[in-house]
Structures are given as structure tokens and as C-alpha cells.
DRENNU-913820 format. One record per atom (N, C-alpha, C): x, y, z negated; residue in three letters; atom name. Coordinates in steps of 0.001 Angstrom, whole numbers. Layout:
N
[[X Y Z] 'Ala' 'CA']
...
REM end
This chain:
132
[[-13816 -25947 95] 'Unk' 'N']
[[-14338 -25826 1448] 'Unk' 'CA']
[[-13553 -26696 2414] 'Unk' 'C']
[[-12304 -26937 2286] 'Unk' 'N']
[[-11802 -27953 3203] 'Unk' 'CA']
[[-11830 -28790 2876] 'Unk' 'C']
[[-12354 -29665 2365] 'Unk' 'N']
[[-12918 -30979 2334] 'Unk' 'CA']
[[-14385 -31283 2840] 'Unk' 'C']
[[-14946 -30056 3229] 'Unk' 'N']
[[-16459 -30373 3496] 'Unk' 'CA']
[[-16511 -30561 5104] 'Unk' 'C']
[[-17679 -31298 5654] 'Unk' 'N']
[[-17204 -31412 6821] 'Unk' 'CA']
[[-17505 -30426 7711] 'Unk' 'C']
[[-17643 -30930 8924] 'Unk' 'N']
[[-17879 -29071 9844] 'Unk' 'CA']
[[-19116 -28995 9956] 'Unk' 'C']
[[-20239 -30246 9971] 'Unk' 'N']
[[-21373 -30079 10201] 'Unk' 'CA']
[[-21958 -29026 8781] 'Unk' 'C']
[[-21579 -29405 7526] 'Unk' 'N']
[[-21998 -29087 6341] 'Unk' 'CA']
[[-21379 -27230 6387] 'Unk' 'C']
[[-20311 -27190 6958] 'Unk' 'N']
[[-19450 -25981 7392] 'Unk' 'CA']
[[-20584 -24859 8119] 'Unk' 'C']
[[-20795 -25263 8731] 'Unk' 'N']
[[-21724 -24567 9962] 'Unk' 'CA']
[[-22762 -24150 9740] 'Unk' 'C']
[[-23816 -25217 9322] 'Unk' 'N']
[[-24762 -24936 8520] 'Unk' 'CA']
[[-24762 -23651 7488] 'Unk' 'C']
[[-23881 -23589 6379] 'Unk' 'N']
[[-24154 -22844 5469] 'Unk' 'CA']
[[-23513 -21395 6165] 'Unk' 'C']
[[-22532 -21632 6946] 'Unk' 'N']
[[-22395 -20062 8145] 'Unk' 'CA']
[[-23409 -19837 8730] 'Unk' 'C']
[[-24519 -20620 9268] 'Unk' 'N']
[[-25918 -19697 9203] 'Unk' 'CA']
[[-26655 -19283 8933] 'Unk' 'C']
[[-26671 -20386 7699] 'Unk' 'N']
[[-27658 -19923 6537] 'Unk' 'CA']
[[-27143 -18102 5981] 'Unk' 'C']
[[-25264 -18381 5651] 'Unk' 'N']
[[-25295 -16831 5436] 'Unk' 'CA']
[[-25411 -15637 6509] 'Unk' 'C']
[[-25278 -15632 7696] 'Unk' 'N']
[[-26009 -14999 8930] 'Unk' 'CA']
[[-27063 -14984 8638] 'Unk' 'C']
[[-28222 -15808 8490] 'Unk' 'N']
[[-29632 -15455 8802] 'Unk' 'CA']
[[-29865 -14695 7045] 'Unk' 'C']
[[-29383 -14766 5980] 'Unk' 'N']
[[-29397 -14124 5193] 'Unk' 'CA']
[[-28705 -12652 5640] 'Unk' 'C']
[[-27669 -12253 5939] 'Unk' 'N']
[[-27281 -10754 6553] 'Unk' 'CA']
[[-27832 -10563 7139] 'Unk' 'C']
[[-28697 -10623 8517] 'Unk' 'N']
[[-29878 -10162 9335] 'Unk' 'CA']
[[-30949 -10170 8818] 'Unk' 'C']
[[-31351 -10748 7977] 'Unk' 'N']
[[-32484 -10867 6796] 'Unk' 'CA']
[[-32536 -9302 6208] 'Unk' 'C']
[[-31525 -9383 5170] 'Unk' 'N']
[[-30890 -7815 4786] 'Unk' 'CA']
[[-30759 -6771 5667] 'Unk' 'C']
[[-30191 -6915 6917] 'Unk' 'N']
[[-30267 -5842 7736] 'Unk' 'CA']
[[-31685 -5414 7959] 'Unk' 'C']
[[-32746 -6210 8445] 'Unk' 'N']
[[-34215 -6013 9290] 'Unk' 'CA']
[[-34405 -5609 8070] 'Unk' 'C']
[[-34983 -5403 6656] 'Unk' 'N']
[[-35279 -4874 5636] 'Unk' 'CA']
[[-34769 -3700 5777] 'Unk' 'C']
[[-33477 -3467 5658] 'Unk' 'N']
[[-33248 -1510 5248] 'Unk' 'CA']
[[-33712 -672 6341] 'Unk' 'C']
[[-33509 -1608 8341] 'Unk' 'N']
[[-34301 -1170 8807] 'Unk' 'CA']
[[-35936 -642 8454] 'Unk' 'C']
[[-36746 -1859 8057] 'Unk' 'N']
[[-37955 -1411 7767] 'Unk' 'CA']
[[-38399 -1185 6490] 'Unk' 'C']
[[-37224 -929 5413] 'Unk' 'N']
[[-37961 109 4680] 'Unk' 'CA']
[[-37150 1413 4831] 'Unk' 'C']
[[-35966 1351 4851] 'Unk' 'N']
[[-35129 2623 4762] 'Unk' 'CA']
[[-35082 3678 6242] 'Unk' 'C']
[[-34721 3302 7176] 'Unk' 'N']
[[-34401 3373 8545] 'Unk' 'CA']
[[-35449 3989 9284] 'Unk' 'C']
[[-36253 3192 9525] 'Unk' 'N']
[[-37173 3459 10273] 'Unk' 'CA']
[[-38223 4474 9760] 'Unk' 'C']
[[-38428 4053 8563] 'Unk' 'N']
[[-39275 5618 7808] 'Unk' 'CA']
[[-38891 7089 8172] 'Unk' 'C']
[[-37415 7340 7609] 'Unk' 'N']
[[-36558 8224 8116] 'Unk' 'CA']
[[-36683 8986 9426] 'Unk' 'C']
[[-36366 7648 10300] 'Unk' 'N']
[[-36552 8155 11392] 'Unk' 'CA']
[[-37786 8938 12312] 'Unk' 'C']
[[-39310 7488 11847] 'Unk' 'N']
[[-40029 8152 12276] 'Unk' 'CA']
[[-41060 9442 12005] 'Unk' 'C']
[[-40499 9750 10348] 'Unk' 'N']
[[-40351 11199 9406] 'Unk' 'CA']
[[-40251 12464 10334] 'Unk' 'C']
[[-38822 12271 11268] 'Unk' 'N']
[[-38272 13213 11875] 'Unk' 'CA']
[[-38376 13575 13271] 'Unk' 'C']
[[-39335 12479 13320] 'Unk' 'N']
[[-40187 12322 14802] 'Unk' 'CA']
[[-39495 11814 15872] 'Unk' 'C']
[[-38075 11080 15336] 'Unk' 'N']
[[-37869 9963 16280] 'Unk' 'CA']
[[-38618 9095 16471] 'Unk' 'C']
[[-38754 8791 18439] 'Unk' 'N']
[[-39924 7696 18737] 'Unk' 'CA']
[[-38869 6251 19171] 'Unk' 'C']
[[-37976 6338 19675] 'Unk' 'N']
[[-36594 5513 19819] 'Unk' 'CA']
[[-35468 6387 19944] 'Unk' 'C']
[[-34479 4615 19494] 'Unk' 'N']
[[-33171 5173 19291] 'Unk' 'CA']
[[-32219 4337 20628] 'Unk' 'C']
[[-31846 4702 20882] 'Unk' 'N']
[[-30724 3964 22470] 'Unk' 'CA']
[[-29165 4121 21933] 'Unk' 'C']
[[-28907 2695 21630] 'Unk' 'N']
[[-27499 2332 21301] 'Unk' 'CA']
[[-27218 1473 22374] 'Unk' 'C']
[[-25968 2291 23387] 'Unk' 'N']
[[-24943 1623 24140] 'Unk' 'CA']
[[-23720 1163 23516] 'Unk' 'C']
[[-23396 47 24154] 'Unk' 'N']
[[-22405 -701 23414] 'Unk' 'CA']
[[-21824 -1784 24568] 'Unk' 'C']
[[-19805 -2074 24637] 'Unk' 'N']
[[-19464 -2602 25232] 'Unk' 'CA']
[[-18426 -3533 24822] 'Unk' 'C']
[[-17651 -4584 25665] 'Unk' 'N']
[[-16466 -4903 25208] 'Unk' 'CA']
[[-16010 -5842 26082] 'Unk' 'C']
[[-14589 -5766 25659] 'Unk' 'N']
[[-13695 -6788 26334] 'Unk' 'CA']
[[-12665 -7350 25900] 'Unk' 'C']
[[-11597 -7964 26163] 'Unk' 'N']
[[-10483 -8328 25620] 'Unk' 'CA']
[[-10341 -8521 24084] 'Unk' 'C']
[[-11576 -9024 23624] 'Unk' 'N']
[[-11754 -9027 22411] 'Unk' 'CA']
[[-11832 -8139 21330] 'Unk' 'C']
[[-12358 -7220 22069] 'Unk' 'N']
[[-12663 -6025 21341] 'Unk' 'CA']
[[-14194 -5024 22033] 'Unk' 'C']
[[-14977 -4641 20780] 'Unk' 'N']
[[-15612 -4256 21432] 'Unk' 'CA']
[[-16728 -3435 20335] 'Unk' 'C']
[[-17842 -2586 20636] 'Unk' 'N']
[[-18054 -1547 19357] 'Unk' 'CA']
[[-19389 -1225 20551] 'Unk' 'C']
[[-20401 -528 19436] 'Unk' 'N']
[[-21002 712 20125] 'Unk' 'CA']
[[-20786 1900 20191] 'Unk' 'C']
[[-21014 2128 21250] 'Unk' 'N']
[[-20135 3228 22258] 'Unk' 'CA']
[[-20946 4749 21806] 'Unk' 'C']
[[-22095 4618 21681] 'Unk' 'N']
[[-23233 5754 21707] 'Unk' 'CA']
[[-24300 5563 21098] 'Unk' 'C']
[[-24637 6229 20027] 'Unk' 'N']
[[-26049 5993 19272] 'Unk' 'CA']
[[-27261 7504 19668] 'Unk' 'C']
[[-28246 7735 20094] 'Unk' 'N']
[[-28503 8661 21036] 'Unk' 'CA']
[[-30266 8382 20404] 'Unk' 'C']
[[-31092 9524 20029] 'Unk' 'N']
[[-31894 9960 19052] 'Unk' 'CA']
[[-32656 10421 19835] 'Unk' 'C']
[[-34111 10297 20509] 'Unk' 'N']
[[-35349 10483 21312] 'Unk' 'CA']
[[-36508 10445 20623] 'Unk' 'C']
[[-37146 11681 20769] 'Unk' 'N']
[[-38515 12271 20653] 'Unk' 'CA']
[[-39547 11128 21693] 'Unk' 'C']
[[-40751 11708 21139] 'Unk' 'N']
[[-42239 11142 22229] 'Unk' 'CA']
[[-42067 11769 23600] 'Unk' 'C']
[[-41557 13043 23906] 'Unk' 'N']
[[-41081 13460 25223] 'Unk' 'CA']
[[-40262 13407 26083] 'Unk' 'C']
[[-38893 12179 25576] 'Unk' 'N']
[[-38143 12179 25972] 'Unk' 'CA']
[[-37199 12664 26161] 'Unk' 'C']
[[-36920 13744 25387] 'Unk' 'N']
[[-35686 14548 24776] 'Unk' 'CA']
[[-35275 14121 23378] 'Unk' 'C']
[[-33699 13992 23785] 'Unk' 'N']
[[-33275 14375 22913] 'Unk' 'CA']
[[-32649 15399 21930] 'Unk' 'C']
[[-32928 14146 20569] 'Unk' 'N']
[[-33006 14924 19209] 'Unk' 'CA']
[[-31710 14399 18608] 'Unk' 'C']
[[-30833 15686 17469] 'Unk' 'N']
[[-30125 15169 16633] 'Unk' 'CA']
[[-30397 13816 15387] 'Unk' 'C']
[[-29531 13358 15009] 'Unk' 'N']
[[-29583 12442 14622] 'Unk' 'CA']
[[-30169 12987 13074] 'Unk' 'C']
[[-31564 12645 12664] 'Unk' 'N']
[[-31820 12807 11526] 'Unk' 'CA']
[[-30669 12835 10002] 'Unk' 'C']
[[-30808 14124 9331] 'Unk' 'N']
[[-29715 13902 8300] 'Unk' 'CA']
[[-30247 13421 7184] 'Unk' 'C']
[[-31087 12891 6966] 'Unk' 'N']
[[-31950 11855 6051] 'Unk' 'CA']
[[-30993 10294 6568] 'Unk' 'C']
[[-30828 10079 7844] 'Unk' 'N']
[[-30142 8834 8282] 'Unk' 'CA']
[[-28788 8503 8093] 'Unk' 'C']
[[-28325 7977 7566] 'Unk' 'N']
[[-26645 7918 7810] 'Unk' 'CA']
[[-26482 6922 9271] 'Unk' 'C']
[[-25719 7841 9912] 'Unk' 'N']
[[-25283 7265 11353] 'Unk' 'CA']
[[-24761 5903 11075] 'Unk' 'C']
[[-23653 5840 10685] 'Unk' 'N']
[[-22648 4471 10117] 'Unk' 'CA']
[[-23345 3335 9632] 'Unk' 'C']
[[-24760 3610 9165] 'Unk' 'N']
[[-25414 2600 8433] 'Unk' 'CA']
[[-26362 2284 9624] 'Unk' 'C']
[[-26976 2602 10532] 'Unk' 'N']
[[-27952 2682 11257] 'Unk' 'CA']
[[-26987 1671 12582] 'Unk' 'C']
[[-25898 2306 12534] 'Unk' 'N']
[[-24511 1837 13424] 'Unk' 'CA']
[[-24664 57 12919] 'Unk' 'C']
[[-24131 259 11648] 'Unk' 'N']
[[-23791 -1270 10960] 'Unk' 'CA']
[[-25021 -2639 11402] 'Unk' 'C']
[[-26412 -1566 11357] 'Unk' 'N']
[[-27796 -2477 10992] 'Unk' 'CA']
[[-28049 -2770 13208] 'Unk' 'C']
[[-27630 -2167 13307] 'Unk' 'N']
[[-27705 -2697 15012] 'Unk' 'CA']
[[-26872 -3715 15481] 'Unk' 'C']
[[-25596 -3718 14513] 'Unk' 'N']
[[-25176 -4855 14989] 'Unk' 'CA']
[[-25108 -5830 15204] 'Unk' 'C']
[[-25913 -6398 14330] 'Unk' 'N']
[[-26763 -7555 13709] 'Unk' 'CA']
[[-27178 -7951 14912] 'Unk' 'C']
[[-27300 -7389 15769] 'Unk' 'N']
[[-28913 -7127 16931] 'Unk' 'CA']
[[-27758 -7596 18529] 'Unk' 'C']
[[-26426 -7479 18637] 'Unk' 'N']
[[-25954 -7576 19581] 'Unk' 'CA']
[[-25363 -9259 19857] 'Unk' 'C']
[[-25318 -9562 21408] 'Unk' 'N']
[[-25310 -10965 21433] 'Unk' 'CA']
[[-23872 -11565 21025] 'Unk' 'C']
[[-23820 -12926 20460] 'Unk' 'N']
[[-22288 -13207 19708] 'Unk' 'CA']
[[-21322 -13089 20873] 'Unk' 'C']
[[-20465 -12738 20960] 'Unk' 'N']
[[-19178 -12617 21820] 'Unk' 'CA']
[[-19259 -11554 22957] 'Unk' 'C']
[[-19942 -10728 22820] 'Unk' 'N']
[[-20028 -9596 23754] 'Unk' 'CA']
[[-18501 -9216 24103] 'Unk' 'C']
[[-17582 -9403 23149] 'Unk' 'N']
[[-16208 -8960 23578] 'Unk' 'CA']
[[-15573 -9792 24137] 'Unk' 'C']
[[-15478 -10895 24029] 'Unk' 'N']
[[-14914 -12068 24138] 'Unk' 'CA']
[[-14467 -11806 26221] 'Unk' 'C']
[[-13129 -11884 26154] 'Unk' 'N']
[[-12262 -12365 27684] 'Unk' 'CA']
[[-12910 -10778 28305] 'Unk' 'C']
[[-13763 -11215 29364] 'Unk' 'N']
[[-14045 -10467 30090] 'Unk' 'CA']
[[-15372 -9309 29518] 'Unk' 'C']
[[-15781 -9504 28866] 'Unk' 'N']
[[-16895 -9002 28055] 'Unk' 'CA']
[[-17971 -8636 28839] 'Unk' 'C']
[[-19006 -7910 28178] 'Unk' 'N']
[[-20247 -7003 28703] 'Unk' 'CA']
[[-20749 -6039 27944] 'Unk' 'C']
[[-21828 -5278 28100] 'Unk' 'N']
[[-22033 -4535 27772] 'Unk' 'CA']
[[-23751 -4421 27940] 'Unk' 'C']
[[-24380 -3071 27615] 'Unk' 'N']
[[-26068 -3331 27253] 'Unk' 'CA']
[[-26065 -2057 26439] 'Unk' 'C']
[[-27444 -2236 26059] 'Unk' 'N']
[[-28062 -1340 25427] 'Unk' 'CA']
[[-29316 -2144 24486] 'Unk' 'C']
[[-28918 -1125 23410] 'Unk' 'N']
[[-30104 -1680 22507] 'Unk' 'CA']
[[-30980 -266 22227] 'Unk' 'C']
[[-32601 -623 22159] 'Unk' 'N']
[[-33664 362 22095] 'Unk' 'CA']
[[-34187 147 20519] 'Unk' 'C']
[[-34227 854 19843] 'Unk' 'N']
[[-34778 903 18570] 'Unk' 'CA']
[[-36014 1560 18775] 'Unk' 'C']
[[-37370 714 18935] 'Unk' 'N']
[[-38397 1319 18971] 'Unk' 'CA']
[[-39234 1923 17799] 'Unk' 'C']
[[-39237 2785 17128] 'Unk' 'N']
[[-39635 3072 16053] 'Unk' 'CA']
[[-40796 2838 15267] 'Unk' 'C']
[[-41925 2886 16186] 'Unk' 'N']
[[-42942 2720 15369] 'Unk' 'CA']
[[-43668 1571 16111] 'Unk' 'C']
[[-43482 691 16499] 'Unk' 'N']
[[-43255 -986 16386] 'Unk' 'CA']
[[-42366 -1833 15753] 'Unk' 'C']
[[-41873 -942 15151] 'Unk' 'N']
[[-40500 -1877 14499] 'Unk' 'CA']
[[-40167 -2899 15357] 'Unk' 'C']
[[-39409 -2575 16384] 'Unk' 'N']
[[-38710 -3609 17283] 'Unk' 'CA']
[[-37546 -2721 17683] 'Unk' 'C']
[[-36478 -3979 18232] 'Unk' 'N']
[[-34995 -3727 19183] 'Unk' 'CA']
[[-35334 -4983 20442] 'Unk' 'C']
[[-34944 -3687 20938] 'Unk' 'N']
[[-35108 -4909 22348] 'Unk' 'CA']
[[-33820 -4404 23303] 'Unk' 'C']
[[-32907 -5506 23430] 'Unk' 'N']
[[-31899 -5655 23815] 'Unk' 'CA']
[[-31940 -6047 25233] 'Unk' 'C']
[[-31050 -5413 26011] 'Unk' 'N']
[[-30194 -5797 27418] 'Unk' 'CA']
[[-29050 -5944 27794] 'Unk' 'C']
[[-28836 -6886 28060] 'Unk' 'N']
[[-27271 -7168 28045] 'Unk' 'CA']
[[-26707 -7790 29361] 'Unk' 'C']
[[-25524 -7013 29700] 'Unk' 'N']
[[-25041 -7882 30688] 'Unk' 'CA']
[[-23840 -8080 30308] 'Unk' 'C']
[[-23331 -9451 30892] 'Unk' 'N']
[[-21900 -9908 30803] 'Unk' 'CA']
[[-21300 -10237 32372] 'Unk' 'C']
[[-19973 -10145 31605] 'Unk' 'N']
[[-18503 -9610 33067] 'Unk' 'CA']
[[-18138 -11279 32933] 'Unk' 'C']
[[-18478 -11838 34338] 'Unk' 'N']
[[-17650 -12630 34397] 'Unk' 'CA']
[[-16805 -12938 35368] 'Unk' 'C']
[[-15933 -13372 34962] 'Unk' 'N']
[[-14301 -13447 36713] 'Unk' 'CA']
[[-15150 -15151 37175] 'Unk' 'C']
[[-15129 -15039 38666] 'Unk' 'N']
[[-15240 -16234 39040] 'Unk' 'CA']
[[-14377 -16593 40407] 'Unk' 'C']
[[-13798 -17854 40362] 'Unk' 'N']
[[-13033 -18422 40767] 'Unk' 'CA']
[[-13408 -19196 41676] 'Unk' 'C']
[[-13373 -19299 42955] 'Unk' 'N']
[[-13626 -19846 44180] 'Unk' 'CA']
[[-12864 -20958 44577] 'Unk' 'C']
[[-12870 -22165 44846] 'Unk' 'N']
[[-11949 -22749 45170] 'Unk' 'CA']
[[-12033 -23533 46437] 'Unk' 'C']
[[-10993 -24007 47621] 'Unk' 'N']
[[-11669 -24340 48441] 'Unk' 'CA']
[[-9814 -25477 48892] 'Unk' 'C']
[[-10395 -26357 49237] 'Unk' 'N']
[[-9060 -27569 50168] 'Unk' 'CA']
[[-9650 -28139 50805] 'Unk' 'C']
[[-8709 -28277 51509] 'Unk' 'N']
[[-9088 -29380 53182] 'Unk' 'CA']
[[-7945 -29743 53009] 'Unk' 'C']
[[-7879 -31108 53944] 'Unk' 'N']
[[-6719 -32004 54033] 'Unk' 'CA']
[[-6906 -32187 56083] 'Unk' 'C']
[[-5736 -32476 56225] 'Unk' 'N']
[[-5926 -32166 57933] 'Unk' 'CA']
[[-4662 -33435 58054] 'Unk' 'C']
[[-4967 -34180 59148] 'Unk' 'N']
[[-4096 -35364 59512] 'Unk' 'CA']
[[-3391 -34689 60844] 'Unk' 'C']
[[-2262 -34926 60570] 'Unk' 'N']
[[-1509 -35138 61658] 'Unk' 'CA']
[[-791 -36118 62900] 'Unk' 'C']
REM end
């Protein structure tokens, strides 16, 4: 691998990304989402934040057609459902100042539809020069 160049480098780091999100959207829609919408989850709402280079979802949170919530199906493993969202969050959410969002697991559209906001510090700068 260190002899290859970075373009050739890069490439095959997405190729294996779009292969792991590949894998993820599958156990979603065969494993996941069955499960879920079994147990009459209609969406799932994962909050998630970060900063200083660190950063996780915060809350995974289980909703009925009425808008109450429901425990987390025990047909589901949390941790795995956890893992397959991550896939789903934007690259560097932690990174310096970070952000944070929410992701909606809509169940029976098979969709995530993500919101995200990011923290950024901004820096103002201002000179004058004045003759004397």
C-alpha cells in the first residue's frame, strides 16, 4: 500500500465505504426494518452530537403512528440499529467545533432523513491605518 499512489489510495477507500453502507442499507431492509415495523414502530429519532473530536449518538428514541413513544423492540438489538445509523451521519460531525442533528428512520418508506447542524467559531477581522 505505500507505494500506491493517493489517487489509487482514495479510490479503493470508497469503494470500501460504499461497500459498508451497501451492507448497512441491507440489514436495514431486510433485518431492521421488518422488526421494527412488526412492532408497530412508524419512526425511529436518533440524536447525535460532537466536538473536539469526539462524538456518538446521544439518543435512539422508538415512535408509534400516534406519536408516542414505544420501547425499543426486543426482536431489535439497539447496538446494531446504533452501528447501521451511522453510516447515515455527515463525515466529521466531530471534528474542532462540531454539530449535531438528528436522524429519522422512517419505517415503512425505508428512508433516513437527516438534519444536521454544524458549530462554527468565526473570526472577524478588521484594520485601519491612520496617518499622522
Amino acid at each position: 500500500m505505500a507505494d500506491s499512489n493517493p489517487t489509487d489510495w482514495m479510490a479503493d477507500y470508497y469503494a470500501r465505504q460504499a461497500e459498508r453502507r451497501s451492507a448497512m442499507e441491507t440489514a436495514l431492509k431486510t433485518r431492521i426494518l421488518p422488526a421494527l415495523a412488526q412492532a408497530g414502530v412508524d419512526r425511529v429519532l436518533a440524536e447525535y452530537s460532537g466536538y473536539g473530536d469526539s462524538g456518538a449518538i446521544d439518543s435512539i428514541t422508538c415512535i408509534d403512528g400516534s406519536g408516542a413513544t414505544v420501547p425499543m423492540p426486543e426482536s431489535v438489538c439497539e447496538e446494531g440499529l446504533r452501528d447501521s445509523l451511522y453510516d447515515f451521519l455527515p463525515a466529521g460531525f466531530e471534528i474542532n467545533e462540531g454539530g449535531q442533528g438528528t436522524l429519522v428512520l422512517l419505517v415503512s418508506e425505508s428512508k433516513v432523513v437527516l438534519s444536521h447542524e454544524e458549530n462554527v467559531t468565526e473570526v472577524r477581522s478588521h484594520a485601519e491605518e491612520f496617518e499622522l
